[in-house]
MARBANU-853422 format. One record per residue (C-alpha): residue in one letter; y, z, x. Coordinates in pm, 1 decimal. Layout:
N
<residu->a	y->Y	z->Z	x->X> $
...
***
This chain:
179
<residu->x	y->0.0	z->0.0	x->0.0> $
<residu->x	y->345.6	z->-150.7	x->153.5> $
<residu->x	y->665.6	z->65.3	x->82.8> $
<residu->x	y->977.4	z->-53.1	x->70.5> $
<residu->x	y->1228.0	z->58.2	x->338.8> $
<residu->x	y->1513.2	z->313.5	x->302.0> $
<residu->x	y->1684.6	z->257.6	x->543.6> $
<residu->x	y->1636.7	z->554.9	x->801.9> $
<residu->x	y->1563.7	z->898.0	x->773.9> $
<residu->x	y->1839.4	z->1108.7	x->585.6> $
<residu->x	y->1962.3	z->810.9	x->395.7> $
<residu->x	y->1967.0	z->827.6	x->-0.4> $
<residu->x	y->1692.6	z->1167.0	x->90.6> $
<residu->x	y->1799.6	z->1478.2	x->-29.1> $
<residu->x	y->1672.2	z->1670.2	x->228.0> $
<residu->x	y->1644.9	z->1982.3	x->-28.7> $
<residu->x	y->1372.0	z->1746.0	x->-178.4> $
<residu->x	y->1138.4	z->1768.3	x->98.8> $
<residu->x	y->1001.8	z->2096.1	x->111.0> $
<residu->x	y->687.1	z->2041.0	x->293.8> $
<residu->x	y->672.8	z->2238.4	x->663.1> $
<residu->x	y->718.3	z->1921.6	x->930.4> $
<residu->x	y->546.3	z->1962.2	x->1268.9> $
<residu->x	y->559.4	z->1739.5	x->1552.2> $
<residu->x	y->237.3	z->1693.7	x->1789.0> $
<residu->x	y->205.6	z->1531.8	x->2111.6> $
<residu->x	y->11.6	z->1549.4	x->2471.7> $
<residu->x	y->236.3	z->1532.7	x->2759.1> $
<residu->x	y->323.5	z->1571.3	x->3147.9> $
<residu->x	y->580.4	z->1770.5	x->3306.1> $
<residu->x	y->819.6	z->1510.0	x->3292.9> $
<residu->x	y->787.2	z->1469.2	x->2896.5> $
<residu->x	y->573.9	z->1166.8	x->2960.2> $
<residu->x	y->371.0	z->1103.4	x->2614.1> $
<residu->x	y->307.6	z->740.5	x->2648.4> $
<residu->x	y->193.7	z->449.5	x->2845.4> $
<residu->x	y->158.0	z->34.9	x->2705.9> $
<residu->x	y->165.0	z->225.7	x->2349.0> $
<residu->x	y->-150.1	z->433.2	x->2442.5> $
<residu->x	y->-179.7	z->804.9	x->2568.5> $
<residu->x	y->-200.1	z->814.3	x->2932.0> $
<residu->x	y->-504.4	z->1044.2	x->2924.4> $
<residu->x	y->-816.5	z->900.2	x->2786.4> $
<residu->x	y->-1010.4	z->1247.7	x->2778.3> $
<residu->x	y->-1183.1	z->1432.5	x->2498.5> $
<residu->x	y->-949.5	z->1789.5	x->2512.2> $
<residu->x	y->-659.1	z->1590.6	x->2403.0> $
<residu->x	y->-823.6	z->1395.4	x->2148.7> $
<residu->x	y->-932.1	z->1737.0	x->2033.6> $
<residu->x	y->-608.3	z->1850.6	x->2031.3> $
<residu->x	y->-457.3	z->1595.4	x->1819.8> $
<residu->x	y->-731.8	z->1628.9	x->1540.4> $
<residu->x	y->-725.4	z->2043.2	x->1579.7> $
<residu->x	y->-357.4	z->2068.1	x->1468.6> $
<residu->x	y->-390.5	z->1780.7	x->1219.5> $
<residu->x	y->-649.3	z->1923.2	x->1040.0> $
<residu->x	y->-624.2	z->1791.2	x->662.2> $
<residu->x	y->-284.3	z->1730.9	x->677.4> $
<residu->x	y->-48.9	z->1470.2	x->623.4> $
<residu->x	y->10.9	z->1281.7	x->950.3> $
<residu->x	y->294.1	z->1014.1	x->1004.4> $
<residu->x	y->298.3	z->812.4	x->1268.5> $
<residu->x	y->473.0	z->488.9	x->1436.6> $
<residu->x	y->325.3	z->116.9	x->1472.2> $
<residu->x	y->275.9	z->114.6	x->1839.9> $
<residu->x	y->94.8	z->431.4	x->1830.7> $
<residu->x	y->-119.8	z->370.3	x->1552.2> $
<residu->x	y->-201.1	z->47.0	x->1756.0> $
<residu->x	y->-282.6	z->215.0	x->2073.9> $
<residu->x	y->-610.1	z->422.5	x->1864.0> $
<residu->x	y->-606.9	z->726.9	x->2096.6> $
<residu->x	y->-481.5	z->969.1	x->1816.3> $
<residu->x	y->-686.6	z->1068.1	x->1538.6> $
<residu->x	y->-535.9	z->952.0	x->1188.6> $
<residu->x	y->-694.3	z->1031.6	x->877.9> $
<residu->x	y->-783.6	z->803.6	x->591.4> $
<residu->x	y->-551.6	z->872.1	x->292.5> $
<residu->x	y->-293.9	z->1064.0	x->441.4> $
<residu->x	y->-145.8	z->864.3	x->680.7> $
<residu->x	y->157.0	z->684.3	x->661.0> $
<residu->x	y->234.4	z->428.0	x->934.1> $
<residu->x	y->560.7	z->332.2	x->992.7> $
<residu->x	y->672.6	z->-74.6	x->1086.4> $
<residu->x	y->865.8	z->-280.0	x->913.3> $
<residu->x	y->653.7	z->-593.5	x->1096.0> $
<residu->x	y->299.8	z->-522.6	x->967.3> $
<residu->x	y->178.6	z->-802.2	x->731.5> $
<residu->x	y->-35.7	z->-568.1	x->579.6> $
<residu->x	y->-172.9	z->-255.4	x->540.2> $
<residu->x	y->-499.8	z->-123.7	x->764.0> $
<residu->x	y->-753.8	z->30.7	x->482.6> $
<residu->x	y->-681.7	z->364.6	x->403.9> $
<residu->x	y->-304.8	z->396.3	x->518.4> $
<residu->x	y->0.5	z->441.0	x->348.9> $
<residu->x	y->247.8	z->152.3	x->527.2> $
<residu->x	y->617.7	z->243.8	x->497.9> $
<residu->x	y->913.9	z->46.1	x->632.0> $
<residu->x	y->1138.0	z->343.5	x->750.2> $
<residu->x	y->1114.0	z->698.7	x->852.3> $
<residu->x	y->1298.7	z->809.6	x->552.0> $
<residu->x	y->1042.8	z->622.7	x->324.1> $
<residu->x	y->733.9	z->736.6	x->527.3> $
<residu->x	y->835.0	z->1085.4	x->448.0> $
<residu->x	y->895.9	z->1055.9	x->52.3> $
<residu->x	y->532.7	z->925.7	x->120.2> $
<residu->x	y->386.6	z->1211.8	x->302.9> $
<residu->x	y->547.1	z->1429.2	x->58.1> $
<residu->x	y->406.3	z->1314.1	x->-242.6> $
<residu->x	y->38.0	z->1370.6	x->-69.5> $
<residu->x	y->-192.6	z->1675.2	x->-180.0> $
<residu->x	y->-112.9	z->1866.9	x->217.9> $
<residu->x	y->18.9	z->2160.5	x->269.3> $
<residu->x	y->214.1	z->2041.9	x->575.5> $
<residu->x	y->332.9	z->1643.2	x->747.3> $
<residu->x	y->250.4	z->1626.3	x->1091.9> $
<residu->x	y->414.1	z->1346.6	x->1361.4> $
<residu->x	y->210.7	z->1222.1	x->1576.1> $
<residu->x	y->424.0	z->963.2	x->1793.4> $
<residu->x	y->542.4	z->739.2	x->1930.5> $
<residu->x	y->912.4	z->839.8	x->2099.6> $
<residu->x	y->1101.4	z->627.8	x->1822.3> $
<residu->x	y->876.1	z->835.2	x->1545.0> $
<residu->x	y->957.9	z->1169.9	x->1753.7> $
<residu->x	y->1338.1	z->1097.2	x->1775.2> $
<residu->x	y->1361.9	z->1008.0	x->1389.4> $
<residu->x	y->1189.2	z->1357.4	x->1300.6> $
<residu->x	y->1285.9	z->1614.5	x->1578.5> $
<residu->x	y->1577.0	z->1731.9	x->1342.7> $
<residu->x	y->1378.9	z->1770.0	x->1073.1> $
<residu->x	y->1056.0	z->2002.1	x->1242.2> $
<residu->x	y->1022.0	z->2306.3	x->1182.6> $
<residu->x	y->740.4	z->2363.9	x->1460.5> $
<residu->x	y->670.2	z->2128.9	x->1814.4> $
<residu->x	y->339.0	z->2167.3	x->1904.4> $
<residu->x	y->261.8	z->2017.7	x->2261.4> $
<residu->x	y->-26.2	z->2007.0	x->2508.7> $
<residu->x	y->162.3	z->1954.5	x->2831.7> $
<residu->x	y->-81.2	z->1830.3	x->3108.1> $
<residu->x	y->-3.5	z->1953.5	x->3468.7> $
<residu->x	y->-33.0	z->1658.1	x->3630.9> $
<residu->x	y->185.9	z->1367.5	x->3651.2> $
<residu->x	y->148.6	z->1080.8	x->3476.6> $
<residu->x	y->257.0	z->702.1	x->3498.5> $
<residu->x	y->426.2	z->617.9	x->3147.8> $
<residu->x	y->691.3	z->408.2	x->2937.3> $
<residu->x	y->755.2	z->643.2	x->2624.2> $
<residu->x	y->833.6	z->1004.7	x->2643.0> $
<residu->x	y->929.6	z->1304.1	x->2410.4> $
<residu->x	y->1246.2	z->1409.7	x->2337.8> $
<residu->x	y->1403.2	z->1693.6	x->2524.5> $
<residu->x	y->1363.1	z->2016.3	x->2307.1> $
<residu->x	y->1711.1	z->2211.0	x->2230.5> $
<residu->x	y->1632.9	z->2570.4	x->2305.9> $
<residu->x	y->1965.6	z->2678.2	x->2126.0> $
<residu->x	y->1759.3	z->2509.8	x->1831.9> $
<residu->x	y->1398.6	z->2567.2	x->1931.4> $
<residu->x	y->1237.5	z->2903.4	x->2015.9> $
<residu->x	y->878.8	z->2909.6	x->2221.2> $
<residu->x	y->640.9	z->3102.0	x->2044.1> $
<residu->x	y->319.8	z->3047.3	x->2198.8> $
<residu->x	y->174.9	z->2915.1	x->2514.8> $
<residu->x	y->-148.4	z->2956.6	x->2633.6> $
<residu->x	y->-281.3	z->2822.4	x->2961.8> $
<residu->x	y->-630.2	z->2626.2	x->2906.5> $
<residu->x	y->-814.5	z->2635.1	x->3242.9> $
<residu->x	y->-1159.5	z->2449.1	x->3140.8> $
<residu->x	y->-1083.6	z->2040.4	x->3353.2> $
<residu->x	y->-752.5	z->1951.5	x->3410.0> $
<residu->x	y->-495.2	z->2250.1	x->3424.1> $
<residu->x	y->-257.7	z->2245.1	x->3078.8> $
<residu->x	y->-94.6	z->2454.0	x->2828.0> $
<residu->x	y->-61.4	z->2469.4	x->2459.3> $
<residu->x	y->278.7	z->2566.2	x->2368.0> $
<residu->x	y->449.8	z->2574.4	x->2004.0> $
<residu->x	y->777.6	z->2613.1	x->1928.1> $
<residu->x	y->944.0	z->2729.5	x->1603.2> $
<residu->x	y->1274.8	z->2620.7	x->1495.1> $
<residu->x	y->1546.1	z->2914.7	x->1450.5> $
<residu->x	y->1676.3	z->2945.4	x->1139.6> $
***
């Protein structure tokens, strides 16, 4: 199912109308690096894990390029892809022209909570809009294209890291808007 565009997030949206918890997920280096050729530049079970851990059965949105790339986890009937150059829709996805539109989407879905999976166009659209940023950051360097936004502490508070030791060193951090 193809909708029609809105133009961009926040336009004609009353954002009092949305009222469904928005997280943003992603795996990333050091250096914010989240992407590479519109695939994750770690091909490795513990982030795949990751991704499908915090989606759980929720809502996930996510961007053409990413969807493309397969390394995240998207579930059938609650995902809503984002392009406005898709012909047509892959079974079982919700196609939507704009952010703004893919959100009115997610938010007429049976979840409990939308989560944004990528890429750094889909991040940037939402980061004003999450309530929590949920990240695996990788400690070691990757080579990439696409990275996450830089999180506002002034906005963003961390409220959880823990260090996973099993393979590569990383941490699983989440941070909680401040209201």
């Amino acid at each position: 199912m193809i909708v029609q565009p809105n133009n961009h997030l926040g336009d004609s949206d009353d954002p009092r109308g949305h009222t469904k918890p928005i997280s943003l997920i992603a795996a990333m280096d050091e250096r914010r690096t989240i992407g590479l050729n519109n695939r994750l530049p770690w091909n490795t079970r513990w982030v795949y894990e990751f991704f499908e851990n915090n989606i759980n059965d929720n809502a996930v949105i996510v961007g053409r390029r990413t969807y493309e790339g397969k390394s995240i986890p998207v579930p059938a009937g609650k995902t809503v892809l984002i392009s406005n150059t898709i012909k047509s829709t892959p079974r079982g996805l919700f196609t939507a022209m704009s952010p703004g539109t893919a959100l009115a989407v997610a938010e007429k879905l049976p979840v409990q909570e939308i989560m944004v999976v990528g890429g750094q166009q889909t991040f940037e659209a939402f980061l004003d809009r999450a309530r929590t940023i949920r990240l695996l950051i990788i400690h070691e360097s990757a080579i990439g294209d696409r990275y996450f936004p830089k999180i506002d502490l002034r906005i963003f508070k961390l409220v959880s890291a823990e260090r996973l030791t099993s393979g590569t060193a990383r941490t699983s951090v989440i941070y909680a808007r401040k209201h």
